[in-house]
N, C-alpha and C positions, 0 to 999 in steps of 0.2 A: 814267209808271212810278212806283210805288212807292217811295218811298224806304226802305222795311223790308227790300227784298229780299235771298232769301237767294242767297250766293253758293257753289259749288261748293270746297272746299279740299280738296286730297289730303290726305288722312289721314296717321298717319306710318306706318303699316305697309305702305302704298303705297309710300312713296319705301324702304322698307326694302327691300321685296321689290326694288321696281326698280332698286336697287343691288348688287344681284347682278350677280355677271361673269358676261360671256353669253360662251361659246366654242362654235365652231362642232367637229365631228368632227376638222377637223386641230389643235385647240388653239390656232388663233388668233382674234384679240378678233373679237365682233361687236358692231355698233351696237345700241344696245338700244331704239332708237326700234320701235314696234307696226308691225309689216309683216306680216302672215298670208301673204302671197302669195311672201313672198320668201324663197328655196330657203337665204340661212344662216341667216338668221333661225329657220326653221323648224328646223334642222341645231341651231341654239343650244338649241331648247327641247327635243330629244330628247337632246342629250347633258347636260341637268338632270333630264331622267328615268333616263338611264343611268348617269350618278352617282348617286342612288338607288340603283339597282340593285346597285350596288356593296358600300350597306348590308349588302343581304340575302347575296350572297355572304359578308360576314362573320361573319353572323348564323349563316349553316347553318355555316360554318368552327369557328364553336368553338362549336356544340352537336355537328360529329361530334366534336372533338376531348376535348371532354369524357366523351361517352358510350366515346370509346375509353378514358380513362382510365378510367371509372366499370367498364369492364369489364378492365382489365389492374392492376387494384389488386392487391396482395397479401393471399392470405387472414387474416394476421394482420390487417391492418389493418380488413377486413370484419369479421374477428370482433370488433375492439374496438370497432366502431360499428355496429354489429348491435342492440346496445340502445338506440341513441339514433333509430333509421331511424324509428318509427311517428312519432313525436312529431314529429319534423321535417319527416315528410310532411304530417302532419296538418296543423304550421302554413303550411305549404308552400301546402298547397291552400288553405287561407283566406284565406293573403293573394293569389294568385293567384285565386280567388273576387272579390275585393274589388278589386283592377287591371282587371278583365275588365268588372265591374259600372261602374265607373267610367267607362273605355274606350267602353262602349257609350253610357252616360249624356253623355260628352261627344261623343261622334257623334251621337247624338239631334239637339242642341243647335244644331250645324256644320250637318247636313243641311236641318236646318227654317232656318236663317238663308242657307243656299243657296239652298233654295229661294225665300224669301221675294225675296230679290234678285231672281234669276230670274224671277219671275211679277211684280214690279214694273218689270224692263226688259218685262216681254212689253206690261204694259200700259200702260204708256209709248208705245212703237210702235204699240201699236191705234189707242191718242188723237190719237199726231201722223199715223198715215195715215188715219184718219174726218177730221181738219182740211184736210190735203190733200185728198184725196179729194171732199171739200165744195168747196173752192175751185173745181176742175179743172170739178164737175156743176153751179155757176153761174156762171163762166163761158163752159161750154156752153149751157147755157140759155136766157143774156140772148143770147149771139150767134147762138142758132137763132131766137129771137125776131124779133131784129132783122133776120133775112135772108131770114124767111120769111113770120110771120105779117105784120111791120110791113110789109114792101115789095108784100104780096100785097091790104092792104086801103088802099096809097095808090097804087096801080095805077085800083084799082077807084073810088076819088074824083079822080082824073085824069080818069077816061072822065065823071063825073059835071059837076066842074066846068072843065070845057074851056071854056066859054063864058067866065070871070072869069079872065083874065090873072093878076089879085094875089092868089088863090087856087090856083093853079098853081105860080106863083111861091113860095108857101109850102107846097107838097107838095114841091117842090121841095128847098125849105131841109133839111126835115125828113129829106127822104134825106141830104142831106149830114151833118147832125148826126148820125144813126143809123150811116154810115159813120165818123165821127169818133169814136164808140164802141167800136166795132170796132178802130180802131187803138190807142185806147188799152187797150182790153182783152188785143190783143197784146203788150202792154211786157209781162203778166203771164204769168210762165213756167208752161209745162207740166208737172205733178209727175207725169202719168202712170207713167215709169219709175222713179221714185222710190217714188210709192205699192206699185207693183210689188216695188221690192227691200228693203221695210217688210215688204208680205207674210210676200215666203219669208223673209225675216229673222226674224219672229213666229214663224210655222209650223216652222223649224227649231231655234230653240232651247227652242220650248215640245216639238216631239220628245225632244231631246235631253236635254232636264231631266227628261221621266218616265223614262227608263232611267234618268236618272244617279241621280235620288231611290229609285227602285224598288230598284235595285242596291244601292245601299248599305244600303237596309231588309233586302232579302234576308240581307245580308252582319252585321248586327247579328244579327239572326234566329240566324244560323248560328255564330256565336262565343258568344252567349249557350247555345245548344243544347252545343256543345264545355264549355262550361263544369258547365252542366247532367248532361252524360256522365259528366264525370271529378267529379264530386262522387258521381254511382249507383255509379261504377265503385268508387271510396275506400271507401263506406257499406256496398257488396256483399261486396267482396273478389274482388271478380268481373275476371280477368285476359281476359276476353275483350271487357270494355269500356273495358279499359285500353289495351289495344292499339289499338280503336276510336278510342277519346280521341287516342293518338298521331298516328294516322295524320290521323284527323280536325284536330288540330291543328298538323301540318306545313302541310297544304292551305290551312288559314286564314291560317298565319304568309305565305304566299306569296302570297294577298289581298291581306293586308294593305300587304305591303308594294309590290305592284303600284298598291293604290288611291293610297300616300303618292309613287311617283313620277309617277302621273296629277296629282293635284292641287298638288305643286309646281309641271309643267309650264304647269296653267291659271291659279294663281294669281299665277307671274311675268309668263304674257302679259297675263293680265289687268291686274294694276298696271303695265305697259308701257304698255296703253294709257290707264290712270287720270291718270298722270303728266301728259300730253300730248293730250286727246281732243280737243282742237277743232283740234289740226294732225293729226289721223287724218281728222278729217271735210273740213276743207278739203283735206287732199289725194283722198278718196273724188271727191268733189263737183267735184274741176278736171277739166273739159273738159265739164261737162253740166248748170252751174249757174255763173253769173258770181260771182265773187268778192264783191261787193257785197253781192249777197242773201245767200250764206251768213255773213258776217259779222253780217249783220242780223240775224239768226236767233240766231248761239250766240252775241253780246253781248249783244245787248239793252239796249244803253246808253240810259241818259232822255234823255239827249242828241243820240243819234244820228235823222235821219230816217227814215223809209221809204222806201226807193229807189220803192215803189209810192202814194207819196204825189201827185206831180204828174201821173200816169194818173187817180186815182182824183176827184180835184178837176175835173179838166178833165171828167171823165166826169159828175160831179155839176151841173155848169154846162151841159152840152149836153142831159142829161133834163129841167133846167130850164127851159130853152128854148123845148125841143120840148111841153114837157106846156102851157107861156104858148100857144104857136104853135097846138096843137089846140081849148084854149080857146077863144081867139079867133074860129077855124073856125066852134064848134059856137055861138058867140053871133050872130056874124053873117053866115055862110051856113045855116044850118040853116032861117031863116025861108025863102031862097029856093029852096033846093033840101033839099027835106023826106027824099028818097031818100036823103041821105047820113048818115042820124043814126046809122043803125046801125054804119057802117065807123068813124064819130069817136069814137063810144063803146066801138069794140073799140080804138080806139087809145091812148084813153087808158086804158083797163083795163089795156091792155099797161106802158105806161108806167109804170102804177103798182106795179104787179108787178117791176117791172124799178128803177124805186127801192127798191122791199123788199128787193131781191137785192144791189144797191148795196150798203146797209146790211150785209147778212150777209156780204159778198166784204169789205167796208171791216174786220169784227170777225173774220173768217179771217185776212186778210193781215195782221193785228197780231202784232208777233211776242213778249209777252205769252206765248200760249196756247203756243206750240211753245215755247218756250223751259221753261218749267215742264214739261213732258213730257221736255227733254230733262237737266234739272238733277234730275229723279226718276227718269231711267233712270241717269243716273249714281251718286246717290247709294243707287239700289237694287243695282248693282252691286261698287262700289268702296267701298262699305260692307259694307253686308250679305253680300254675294255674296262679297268676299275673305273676310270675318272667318269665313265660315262655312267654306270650304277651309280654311285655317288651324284652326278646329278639329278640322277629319274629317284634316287631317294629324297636328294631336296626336293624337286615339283612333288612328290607325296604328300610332304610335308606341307607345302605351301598349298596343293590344291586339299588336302585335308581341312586346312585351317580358315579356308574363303567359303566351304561348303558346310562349314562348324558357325560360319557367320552368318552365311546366306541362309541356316536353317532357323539362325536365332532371330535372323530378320521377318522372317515369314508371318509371324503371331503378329508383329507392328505392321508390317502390311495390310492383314487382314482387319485388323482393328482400326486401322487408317481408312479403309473403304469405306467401312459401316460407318465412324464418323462422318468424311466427306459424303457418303450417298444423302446424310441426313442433312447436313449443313444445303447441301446444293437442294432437296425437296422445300428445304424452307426457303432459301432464294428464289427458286423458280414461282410457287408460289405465289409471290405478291410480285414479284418484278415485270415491270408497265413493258420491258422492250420482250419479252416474251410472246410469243404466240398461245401458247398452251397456256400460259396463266390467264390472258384475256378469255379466252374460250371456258376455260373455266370460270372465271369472275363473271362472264358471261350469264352461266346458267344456273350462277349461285347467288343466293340473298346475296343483299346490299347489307355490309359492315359499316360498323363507323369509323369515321375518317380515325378517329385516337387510334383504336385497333389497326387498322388497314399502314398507316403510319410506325407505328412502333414496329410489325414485320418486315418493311422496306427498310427501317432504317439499322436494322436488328443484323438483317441476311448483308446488306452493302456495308455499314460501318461508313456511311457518310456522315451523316449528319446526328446530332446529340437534343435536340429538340425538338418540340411538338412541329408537325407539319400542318398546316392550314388546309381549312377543307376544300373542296374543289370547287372553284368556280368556275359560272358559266362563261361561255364566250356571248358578251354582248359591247354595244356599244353607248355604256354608260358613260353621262359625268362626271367630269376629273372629281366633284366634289366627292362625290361617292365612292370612288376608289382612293381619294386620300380619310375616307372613314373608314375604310377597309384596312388601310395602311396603318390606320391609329388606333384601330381593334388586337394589333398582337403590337401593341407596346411598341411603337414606333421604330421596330426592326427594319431595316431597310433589307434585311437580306429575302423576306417576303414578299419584297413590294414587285417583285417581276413574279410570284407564285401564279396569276393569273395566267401569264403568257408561256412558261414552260410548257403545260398541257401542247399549246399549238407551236411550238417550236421559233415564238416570235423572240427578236433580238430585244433587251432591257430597255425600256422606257429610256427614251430622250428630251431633258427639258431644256428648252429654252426660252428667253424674254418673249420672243415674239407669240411663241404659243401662248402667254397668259389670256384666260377666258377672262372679260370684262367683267362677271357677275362675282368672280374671290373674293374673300373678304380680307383683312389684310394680316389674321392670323395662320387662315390656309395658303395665303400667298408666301410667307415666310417658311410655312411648315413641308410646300412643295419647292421652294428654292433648296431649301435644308439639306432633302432627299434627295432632290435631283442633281445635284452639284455633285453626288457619288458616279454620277454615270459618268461615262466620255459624251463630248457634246459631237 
C-alpha cells in the first residue's frame, strides 16, 4: 500500500447536518444512526420535511395577511402614496429581477454538483461490480477447467499409460493437486448477490437522478419564465399578465418550497450515512459476507493481510507442481508412448492459462482496487452530492423569497395602472400636441379658456397661472398688442402667448422698428418688455 493514501474525512457540514435532532411524528428523539429500512427512522425524515412545510404555511400567512391589509387601507392613505406606487414597483421589480436571476444562478450550480456526485457514486459501483464480477468469471473458469477439461484429458492418459505404474502414479497426484485447487478456490466468496445488489443499486439511482436533474431544470426554466412575465407584464401595463404572473408565482412559490423540504430530507439522510458508512456497510454485509473480508475491503490497512492470501499461495504451489509433474511426463514418457503428446500438451496449456488467471484473481482480490472505488463513491457523494443539496436548498430559499415579493408587488402594480390609465385620460384630453384630443375638442362644445387652462396645466405641471385666452392670428398694431400685454399685469411671460399657437419665434424689438405714432408711455412700456428678448 501506498503510504500517500488518501483518507475519507467527513466534512463539516456533514457532522452539521447530522446534528440535527431527528424526532419521529410523536416528537420523541430518534437515533440518527442511517437505517433506510426502519419505520422511525424513516418517520424522523418526514417530520424534517414537514417542518419545512411549516415554512411555507407561514409564508402564504402573511402574503394573505398583507394583501388584506394592502386591500383594507384607508383611501386617504392610498391617495398619499398613489405618487410614490410606480417608482417602487419599478424598483420592486428589479430587485426581485435580480433575487430570481441569482436564485436560479445558484441552482444551476447545486444541481450540476448533485449531479456530478451522483454519476460519480454510479460509477464507482460499475468499477467495483466489473471487479466483482471478474473475480466470480475466473473463478469459474479455472474450476470448470479443472473439473472438466483437466480430469477429461488425464482420463484419457490413464487408458494410455496403464502399463507404467509411476506414470499412473502421477496422473494420479495431479488429480489430487487440481482437487486441492478447488478447495482453495472455495475459501473465495461468491459476489454473485452482491454484484446483483450493485446492479439495481446503479440502475436505480442513475433512474433517479435523471428526474431529479430534469426536474429541477424544468423548475429553473419556469421561475426564470415567471420572472420573464412579470417584467412583459410591468413594460406593457398589461393586467392580464399580471394576474398571470400572480398566479404563476404562487405555484412556483409552492415548488419551491416542496423541492427545500425534499432536499433537507435527502441531505440529512445522506450525511447520516456520511458520518458512519462503514458501520452501514458492515451492518448490510452481516449474515452474507464474513466480517473479516468486509473489513478488508473498507480498511485497507498496509498492515493488514488478505484473508485470501493463504488460498492463493497454496493454489500457486500446487499449479507449480502439477505444471513440474507434466513436464516430466512429456520428457520421459513421450518417447514411449508417442500417443499421448497431445493430451500433455493440452494440459499443460491448460495449466498455463490457469496461472494467468491466478495472476488476475491474485490483482482482483487486492483490496487496492475496491477500496478506491469505494473512497470516490464516498467522496462523490458526501461532498459533491451534499454540497450541491445545500445549494438547490439555498436557490429555494432565495427563489421563495423574490416570488413572496413579486407577489406582494402585484396589488401596487395593479393599483398603479388604474392610477396612470387615469392620470394619462386626463392628459390626453386637453393636450394641444395630440391628435385624438383635437378630434375630440373638435366635435365638442367650446369650453372656457379658465377651464380648458386649468386641465392643460393640471395633466403637464407646467405652469401655476391662469392662461390667457386664445388669440387670433392677425396683423394688428403694436399698440394693441402692448394692451393686450398690459391686460394680464404686465407679465412678460404672456407677451409671446399670441405666437405659440403658430409656432413663431418671441418678439424682437428694436429702435429702428419704433412706429412713429407711440406715445412716449407705450414707447417706454414696449422698450421695458422688449429688452427681455435677445435682439
Amino acid at each position: 500500500m501506498p503510504a500517500s493514501r488518501v483518507e475519507y474525512i467527513a466534512p463539516w457540514w456533514v457532522v452539521w447536518l447530522h446534528s440535527v435532532p431527528h424526532l419521529s411524528l410523536r416528537l420523541q428523539p430518534v437515533d440518527s444512526t442511517f437505517r433506510p429500512r426502519d419505520e422511525s427512522y424513516q418517520e424522523s425524515l418526514l417530520f424534517l420535511g414537514l417542518l419545512v412545510t411549516v415554512g411555507l404555511g407561514l409564508n402564504l400567512l402573511f402574503l394573505a395577511a398583507y394583501l388584506i391589509c394592502r386591500c383594507c387601507r384607508r383611501p386617504a392613505q392610498a391617495l398619499a402614496t398613489k405618487r410614490h406606487e410606480p417608482c417602487s414597483v419599478t424598483w420592486t421589480a428589479v430587485l426581485v429581477g435580480l433575487l430570481c436571476c441569482t436564485a436560479v444562478g445558484v441552482g444551476f450550480y447545486g444541481n450540476s454538483e448533485t449531479n456530478d456526485g451522483v454519476s460519480q457514486l454510479i460509477y464507482s459501483l460499475e468499477n467495483a461490480n466489473h471487479t466483482l464480477a471478474g473475480i466470480d468469471e475466473l473463478v469459474f473458469g479455472v474450476t470448470r477447467g479443472l473439473r472438466g477439461d483437466l480430469e477429461r484429458h488425464l482420463a484419457r492418459l490413464s487408458e494410455i499409460l496403464a502399463s507404467r505404474g509411476d506414470y499412473v502414479q502421477t496422473l494420479r497426484f495431479l488429480r489430487q493437486a487440481a482437487g486441492g485447487i478447488e478447495a482453495q478456490l472455495a475459501v473465495i466468496p461468491v459476489w454473485r448477490e452482491a454484484t446483483g445488489a450493485l446492479t439495481e443499486a446503479a440502475h436505480q439511482a442513475d433512474r433517479v437522478e435523471y428526474y431529479r436533474w430534469l426536474s429541477y431544470l424544468l423548475l429553473f426554466m419556469l421561475d426564470l419564465a415567471i420572472c420573464l412575465l412579470a417584467c412583459l407584464g410591468l413594460a406593457r401595463r398589461s393586467r392580464w399578465l399580471l394576474a398571470s404572473m400572480l398566479g404563476c408565482g404562487v405555484l412556483a412559490l409552492l415548488l419551491c418550497w416542496t423541492s427545500l423540504a425534499a432536499d433537507t430530507a435527502a441531505a440529512v439522510a445522506t450525511s447520516d450515512l456520511c458520518v458512519a458508512p462503514d458501520a452501514f456497510i458492515l451492518n448490510v454485509t452481516e449474515g452474507h459476507l464474513s466480517t473479516e473480508v468486509t473489513r478488508y475491503y473498507l480498511y485497507c490497512s498496509p498492515s493488514s493481510s488478505s484473508p485470501f492470501q493463504q488460498a492463493l499461495t497454496v493454489f500457486q504451489r500446487s499449479l507449480t507442481t502439477m505444471q513440474n509433474q507434466v513436464a516430466g511426463l512429456l520428457k520421459l514418457a513421450l518417447p514411449f508412448f508417442p500417443t499421448a503428446e497431445d493430451d500433455l500438451l493440452a494440459i499443460q496449456f491448460l495449466l498455463n492459462s490457469t496461472e494467468s488467471s491466478l495472476h488476475q484473481l491474485t490483482a482482483l482480490l487486492d483490496c487496492r482496487g475496491l477500496y478506491k472505488d469505494y473512497q470516490d463513491a464516498l467522496v462523490g457523494v458526501c461532498y459533491d452530492g451534499i454540497e450541491g443539496l445545500l445549494c438547490l436548498g439555498l436557490f429555494s430559499l432565495l427563489a421563495a423569497l423574490a416570488f413572496s415579493a413579486m407577489t406582494c408587488t402585484g396589488p401596487r402594480a395593479w393599483a398603479s395602472f388604474s392610477s396612470r390609465d387615469q392620470d394619462y385620460d386626463d392628459i390626453d384630453e386637453d393636450d394641444p400636441f395630440n391628435p385624438q384630443a383635437r378630434r375630440v375638442a373638435a366635435h365638442s362644445p367650446p369650453r372656457g379658456p379658465l377651464h380648458s387652462f386649468c386641465s392643460y396645466s393640471s395633466g403637464l405641471g407646467s405652469q401655476s397661472s391662469l392662461q390667457p385666452p386664445t388669440q387670433t392670428i392677425s396683423n394688428a398694431p403694436v399698440s394693441e398688442y402692448m394692451n393686450q400685454a398690459a391686460l394680464f399685469g404686465g407679465n412678460p411671460r404672456y407677451e409671446n402667448v399670441p405666437l405659440i399657437r403658430r409656432g413663431s419665434p418671441p418678439p424682437t424689438y428694436s429702435p429702428s422698428m419704433r412706429p412713429a405714432y407711440l406715445s412716449v408711455a407705450e414707447e417706454q412700456h414696449l422698450r421695458h418688455y422688449g429688452s427681455e428678448f435677445p435682439a
